[in-house]
C-alpha positions in Angstrom: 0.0 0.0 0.0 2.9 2.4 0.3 4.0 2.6 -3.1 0.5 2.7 -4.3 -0.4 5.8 -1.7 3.1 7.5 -2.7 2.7 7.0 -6.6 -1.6 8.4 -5.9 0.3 12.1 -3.6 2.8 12.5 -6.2 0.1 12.5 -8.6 -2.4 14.7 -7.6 -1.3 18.9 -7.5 -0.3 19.3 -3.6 2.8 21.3 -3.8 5.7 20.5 -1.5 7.2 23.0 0.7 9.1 20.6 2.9 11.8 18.5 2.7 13.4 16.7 0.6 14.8 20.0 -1.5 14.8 18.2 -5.0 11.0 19.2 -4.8 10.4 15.9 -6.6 11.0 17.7 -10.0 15.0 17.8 -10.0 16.5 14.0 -9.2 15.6 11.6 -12.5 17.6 8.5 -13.7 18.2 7.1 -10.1 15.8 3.6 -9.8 17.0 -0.1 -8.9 18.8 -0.2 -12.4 21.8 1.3 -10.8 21.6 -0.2 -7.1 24.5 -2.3 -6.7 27.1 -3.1 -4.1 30.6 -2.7 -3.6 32.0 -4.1 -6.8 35.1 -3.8 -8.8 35.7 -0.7 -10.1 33.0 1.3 -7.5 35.4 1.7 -4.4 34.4 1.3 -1.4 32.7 4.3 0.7 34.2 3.2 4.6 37.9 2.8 2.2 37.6 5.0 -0.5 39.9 5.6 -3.1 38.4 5.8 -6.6 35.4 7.1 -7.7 34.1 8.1 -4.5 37.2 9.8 -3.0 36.4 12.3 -5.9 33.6 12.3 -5.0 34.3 13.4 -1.5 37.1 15.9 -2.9 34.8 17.6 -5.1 32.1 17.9 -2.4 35.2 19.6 0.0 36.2 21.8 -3.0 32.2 23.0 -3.2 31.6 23.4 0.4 35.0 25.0 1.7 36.4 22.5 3.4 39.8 20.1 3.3 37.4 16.6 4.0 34.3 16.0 3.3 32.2 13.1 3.7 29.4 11.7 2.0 27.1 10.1 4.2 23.9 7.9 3.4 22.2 7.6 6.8 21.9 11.7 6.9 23.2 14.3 9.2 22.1 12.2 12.3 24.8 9.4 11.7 27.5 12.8 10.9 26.5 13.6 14.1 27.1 10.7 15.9 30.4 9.7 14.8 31.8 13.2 14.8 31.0 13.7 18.5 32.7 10.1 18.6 35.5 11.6 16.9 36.0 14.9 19.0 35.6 13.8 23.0 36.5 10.9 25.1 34.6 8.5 27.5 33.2 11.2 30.3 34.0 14.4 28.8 32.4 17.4 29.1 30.7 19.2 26.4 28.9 22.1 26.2 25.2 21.7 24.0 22.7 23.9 22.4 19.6 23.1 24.2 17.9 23.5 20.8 20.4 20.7 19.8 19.2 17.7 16.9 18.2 14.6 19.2 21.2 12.7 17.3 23.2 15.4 19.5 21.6 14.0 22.4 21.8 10.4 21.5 25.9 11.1 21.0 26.2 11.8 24.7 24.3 8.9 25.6 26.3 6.9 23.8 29.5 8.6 24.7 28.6 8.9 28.3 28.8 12.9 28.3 28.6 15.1 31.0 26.7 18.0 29.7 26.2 21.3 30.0 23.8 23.1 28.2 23.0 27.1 26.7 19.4 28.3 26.3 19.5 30.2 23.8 17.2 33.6 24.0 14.0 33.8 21.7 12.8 36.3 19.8 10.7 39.1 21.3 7.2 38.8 19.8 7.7 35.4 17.6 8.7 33.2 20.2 11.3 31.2 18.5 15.3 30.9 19.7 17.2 33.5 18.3 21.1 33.1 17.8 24.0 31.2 20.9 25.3 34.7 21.5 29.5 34.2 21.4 29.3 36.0 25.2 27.0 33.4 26.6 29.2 30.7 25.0 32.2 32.2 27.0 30.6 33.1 30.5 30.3 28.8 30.0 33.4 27.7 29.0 34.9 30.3 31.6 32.4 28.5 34.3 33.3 25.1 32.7 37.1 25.4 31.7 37.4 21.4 31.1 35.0 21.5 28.5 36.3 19.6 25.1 33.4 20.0 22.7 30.7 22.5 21.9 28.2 21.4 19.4 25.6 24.6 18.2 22.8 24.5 15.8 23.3 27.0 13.0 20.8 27.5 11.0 18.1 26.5 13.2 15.0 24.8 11.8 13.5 28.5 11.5 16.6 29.4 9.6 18.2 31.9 12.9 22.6 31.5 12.1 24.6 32.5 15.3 28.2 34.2 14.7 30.8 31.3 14.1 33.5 33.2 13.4 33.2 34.6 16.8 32.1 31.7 18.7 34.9 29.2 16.9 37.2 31.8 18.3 35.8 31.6 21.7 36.4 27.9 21.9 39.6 27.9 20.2 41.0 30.3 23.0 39.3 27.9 25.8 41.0 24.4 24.4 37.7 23.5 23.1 36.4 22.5 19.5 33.1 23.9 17.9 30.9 20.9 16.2 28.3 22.9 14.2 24.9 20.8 13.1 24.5 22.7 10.1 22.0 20.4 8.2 19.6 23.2 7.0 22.4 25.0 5.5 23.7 23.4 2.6 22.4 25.8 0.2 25.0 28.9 2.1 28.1 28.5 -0.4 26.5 29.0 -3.7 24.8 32.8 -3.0 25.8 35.7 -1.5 22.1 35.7 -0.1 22.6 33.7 2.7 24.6 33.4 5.8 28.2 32.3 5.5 28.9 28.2 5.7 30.2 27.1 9.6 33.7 25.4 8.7 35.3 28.6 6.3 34.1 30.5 9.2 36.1 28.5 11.6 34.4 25.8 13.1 36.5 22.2 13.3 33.5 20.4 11.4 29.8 20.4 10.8 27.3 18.3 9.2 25.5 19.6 6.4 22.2 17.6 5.0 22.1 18.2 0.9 18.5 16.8 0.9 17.0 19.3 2.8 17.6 22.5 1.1 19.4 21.0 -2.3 18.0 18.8 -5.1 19.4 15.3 -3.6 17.7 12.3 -2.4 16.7 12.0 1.4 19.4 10.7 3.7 22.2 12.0 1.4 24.4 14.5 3.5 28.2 15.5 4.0 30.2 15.9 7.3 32.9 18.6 6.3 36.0 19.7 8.1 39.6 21.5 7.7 41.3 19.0 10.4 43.9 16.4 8.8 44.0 14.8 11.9 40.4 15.1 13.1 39.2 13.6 9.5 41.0 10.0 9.9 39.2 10.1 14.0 35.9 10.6 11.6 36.7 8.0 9.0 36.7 5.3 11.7 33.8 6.4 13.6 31.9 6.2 10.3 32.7 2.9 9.5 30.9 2.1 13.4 27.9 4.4 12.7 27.2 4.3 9.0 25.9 1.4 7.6 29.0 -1.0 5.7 26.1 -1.5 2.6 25.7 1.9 1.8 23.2 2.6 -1.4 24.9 3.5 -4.3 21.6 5.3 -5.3 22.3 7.7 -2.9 25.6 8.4 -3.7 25.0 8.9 -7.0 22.3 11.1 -5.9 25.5 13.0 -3.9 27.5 12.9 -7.0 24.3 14.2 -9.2 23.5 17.1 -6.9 27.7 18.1 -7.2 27.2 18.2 -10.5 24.3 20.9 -10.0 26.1 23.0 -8.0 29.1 23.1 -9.8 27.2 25.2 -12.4 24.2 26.6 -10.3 25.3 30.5 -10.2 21.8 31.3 -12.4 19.9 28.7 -10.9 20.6 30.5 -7.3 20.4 34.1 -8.7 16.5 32.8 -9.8 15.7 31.6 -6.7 16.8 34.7 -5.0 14.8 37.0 -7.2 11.6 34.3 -6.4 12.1 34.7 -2.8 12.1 38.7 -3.1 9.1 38.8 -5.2 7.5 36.2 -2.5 8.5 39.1 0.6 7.2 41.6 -1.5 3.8 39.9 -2.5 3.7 39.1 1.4 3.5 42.7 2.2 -0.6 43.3 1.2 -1.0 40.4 3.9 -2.8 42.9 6.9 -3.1 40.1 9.6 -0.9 37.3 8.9 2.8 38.1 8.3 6.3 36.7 7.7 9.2 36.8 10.1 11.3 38.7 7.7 11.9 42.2 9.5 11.4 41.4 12.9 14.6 39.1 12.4 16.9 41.5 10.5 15.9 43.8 13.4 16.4 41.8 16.8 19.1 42.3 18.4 19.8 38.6 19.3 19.5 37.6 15.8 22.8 37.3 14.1 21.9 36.2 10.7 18.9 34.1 9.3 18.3 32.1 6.6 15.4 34.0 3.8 14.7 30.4 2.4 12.6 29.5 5.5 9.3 31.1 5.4 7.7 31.7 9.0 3.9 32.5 8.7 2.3 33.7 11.7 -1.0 33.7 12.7 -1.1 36.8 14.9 -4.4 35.8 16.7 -6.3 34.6 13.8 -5.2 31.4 13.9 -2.7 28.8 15.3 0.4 27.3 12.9 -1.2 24.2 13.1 -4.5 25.7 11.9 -3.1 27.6 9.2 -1.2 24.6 7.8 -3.9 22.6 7.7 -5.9 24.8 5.4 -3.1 25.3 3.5 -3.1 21.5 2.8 -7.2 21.0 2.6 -8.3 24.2 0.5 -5.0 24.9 -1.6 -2.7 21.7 -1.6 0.2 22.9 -0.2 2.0 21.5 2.2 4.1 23.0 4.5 7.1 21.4 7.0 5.7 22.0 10.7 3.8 24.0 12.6 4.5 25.0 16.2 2.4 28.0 18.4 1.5 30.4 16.6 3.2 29.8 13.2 3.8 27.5 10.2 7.0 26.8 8.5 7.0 26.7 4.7 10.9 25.1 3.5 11.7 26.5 0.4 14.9 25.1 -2.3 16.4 26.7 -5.5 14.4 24.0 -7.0 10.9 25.6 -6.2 9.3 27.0 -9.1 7.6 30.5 -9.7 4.2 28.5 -10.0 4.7 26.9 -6.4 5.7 30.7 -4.9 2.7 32.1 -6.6 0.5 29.7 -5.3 1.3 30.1 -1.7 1.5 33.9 -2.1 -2.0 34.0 -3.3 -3.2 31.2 -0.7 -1.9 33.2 1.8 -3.5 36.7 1.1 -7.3 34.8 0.7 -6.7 33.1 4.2 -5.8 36.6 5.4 -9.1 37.9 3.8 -11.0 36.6 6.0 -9.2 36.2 8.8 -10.6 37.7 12.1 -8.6 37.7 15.3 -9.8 35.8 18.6 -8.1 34.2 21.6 -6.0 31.9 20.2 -2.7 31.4 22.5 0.4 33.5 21.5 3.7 32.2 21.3 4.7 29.1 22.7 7.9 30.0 25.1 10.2 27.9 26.6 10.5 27.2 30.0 14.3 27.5 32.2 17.0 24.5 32.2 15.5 22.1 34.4 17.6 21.0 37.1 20.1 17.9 36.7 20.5 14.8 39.0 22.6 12.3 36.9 24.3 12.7 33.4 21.8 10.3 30.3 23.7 7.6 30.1 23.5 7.3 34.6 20.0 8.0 34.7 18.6 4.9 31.5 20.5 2.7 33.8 18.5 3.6 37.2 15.1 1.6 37.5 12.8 3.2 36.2 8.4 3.1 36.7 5.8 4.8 34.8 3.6 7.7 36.1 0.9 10.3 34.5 2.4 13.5 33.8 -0.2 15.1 35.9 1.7 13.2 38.6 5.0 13.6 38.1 6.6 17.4 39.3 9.4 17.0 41.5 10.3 13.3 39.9 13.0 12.5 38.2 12.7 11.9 34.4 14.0 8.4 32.4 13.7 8.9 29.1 13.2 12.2 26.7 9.9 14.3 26.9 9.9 16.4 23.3 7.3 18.1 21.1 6.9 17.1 17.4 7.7 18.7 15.5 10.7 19.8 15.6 11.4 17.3 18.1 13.7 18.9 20.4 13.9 18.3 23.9 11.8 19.5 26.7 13.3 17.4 29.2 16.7 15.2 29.0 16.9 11.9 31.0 18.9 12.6 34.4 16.5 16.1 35.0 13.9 16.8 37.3 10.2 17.3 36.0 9.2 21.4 37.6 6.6 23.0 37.3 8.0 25.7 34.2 8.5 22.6 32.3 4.6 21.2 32.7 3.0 23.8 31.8 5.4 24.6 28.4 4.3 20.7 27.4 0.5 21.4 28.1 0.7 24.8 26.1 2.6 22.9 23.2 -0.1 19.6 23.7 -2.8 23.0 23.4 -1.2 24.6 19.9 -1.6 21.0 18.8 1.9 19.5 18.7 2.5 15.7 19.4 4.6 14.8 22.3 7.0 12.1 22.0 8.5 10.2 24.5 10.6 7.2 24.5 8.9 4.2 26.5 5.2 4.9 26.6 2.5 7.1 25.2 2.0 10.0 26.8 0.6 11.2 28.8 2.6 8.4 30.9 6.3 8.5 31.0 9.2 6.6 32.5 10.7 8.6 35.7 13.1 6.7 38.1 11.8 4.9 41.0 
């Protein structure tokens, strides 16, 4: 039934602004025909040294960087082997709270103890702004032993924090700067968006080419400058990636390369789409895009104009708003979460697809009429630690309502979906800020995930 449902979407008109980036209009000629396995004269990905060491040379010559890696199981297995790569057994790192879960997973795996920044949001949208480079040094200052600090730039929103700065910051401290930069593959081909992590000094980042470039989902590329750091990363992969890895994919790499070698007008159109979107956006007289309101704020380094924020303002929640975006016009957007929607454009969107939204978006606004609808989803303070992951999935453990649980002692991860980022870590204590953030998020209509169970019961330790 899968196939059949897939082959019945892709078929009707419902327009894709989401991942993967290829919009389903730019990857052709990949099918079973050339799915094959490690055989002579194809190299061999965890070993490479024919056609896919070029492979990985061009991709470092297009992104910036000394190494690159292509990787098949996405950002999330860059991730976990370059945290692998970069810290020891107990080490202490220093985390985005706004962090990828595969960030998380890394110091579970690693048995991390972890500090964490939260970053600030932004006044009046209620999304995290940019890791300011001074709270990044009050904590390494506080935390001098700190090996690793791993920051999410651009954010799912599209919000990129000053590298240059912060890479210095850690340098100076004895500490390396791991940047998950999986929204941001598009950066080095425009001068329209933000600068890429690892020219700007950062000793490696993860960059996903399906989310924002036309290439297949799960194709990505871990990039870094660090001779030494790159052979640490060429064994972790061989623990973390998967030893049969789809030559589909890879060629998917190597066809998206190709692209980008030449994509100078390609990204000059999509530029000129994007302006003529913000400028059609401005009739809209109750809903609106976070477009000045970010080049404003002063916690706001630098954002990404590819991500399209669409906020109800009263009239409506995200979720509400993408949902008649889907029903009544066919579009589909990524997420929704308070009180916006998040539309993920690509320089493979078309000027029919921008058109369509722009013009979906000013007859929702027609009639739209304000009411009580709750305003930004905030975050709540860093709950308060009693044991490090790994310690506390080892304690024994019992399930409780969440109604039940303040003051107890969480076993597993409490996050809303999307984006799936963590409300509460395993090891921290279950306050009172951080019930009522996960009944206003269960209230704007996001899912909330948890490891063991369905909430509303979790695992807390006995």
């Amino acid at each position: 039934m899968l196939y059949e449902n897939l082959k019945a979407y892709v078929s009707s008109d419902a327009y894709p602004f989401h991942m993967p980036g290829h919009k389903r209009i730019q990857v052709s000629g990949l099918s079973a025909t050339i799915d094959i396995t490690e055989i002579d004269g194809f190299d061999n990905l965890h070993d490479s040294r024919g056609c896919l060491s070029d492979l990985q040379k061009n991709a470092a010559g297009l992104f910036g960087s000394r190494h690159a890696f292509a990787l098949v199981n996405g950002s999330t297995v860059g991730i976990l082997a370059a945290v692998r790569a970069m810290t020891k057994d107990g080490d202490r790192v220093l985390i985005a709270r706004n962090s990828h879960m595969a960030v998380y997973h890394a110091a579970e795996l690693c048995r991390l103890n972890t500090e964490y920044i939260l970053p600030d949001t932004v006044d009046g949208l209620g999304i995290f702004a940019s890791i300011s480079p001074e709270s990044v040094e009050r904590m390494l200052h506080a935390h001098p032993d700190t090996s690793l600090v791993v920051i999410t730039s651009p954010t799912y929103e599209g919000v990129v924090s000053d590298i240059n700065s912060i890479a210095a910051i850690c340098h100076r401290y004895g500490a390396r700067l791991l940047v998950d930069e999986a929204h941001g593959a598009h950066f080095p081909f425009s001068d329209r968006f933000p600068k890429s992590a690892v020219p700007c000094g950062a000793d490696a980042a993860v960059t996903s080419l399906h989310k924002t470039l036309p290439a297949m989902t799960q194709t990505a590329l871990l990039l870094t400058n660090d001779d030494g750091l790159s052979k640490k990363m060429q064994r972790q992969l061989s623990v973390f990636e998967t030893s049969s890895p789809s030559y589909v994919l890879l060629a998917s790499i190597d066809r998206c390369l190709t692209f980008l070698e030449n994509s100078k007008d390609a990204f000059d159109a999509y530029a000129k789409r994007l302006d003529a979107f913000y400028q059609a956006a401005k009739a809209l007289r109750h809903l609106s895009l976070a477009h000045d309101e970010l080049l404003r704020a002063e916690n706001v380094f630098d954002f990404d104009i590819g991500k399209l924020c669409i906020f109800g303002n009263g009239c409506m929640s995200g979720k509400e708003l993408m949902d008649i975006l889907r029903s009544d016009f066919h579009l589909e957007l990524e997420m929704a979460l308070g009180e916006y929607a998040l539309a993920m454009t690509s320089v493979c969107d078309t000027d029919e697809g921008f058109d369509r939204l722009s013009n979906a978006l000013i007859a929702i606004d027609s009639r739209c009429i304000r009411s009580d609808h709750p305003t930004a989803v905030t975050s709540s303070p860093l709950p308060q630690r009693r044991y490090t992951i790994s310690e506390a999935l080892e304690q024994d453990g019992e399930m409780c309502n969440i109604d039940h649980a303040e003051g107890r002692i969480s076993r597993e991860y409490i996050r809303a979906y999307p984006p799936g980022i963590p409300i509460i870590v395993p090891g921290e204590v279950i306050d009172r800020e951080v019930l009522s953030q996960l009944r206003a998020l269960k209230a704007a209509g996001n899912e909330i995930i948890t490891d063991h169970s369905a909430f509303p019961l979790i695992s807390i330790i006995s």
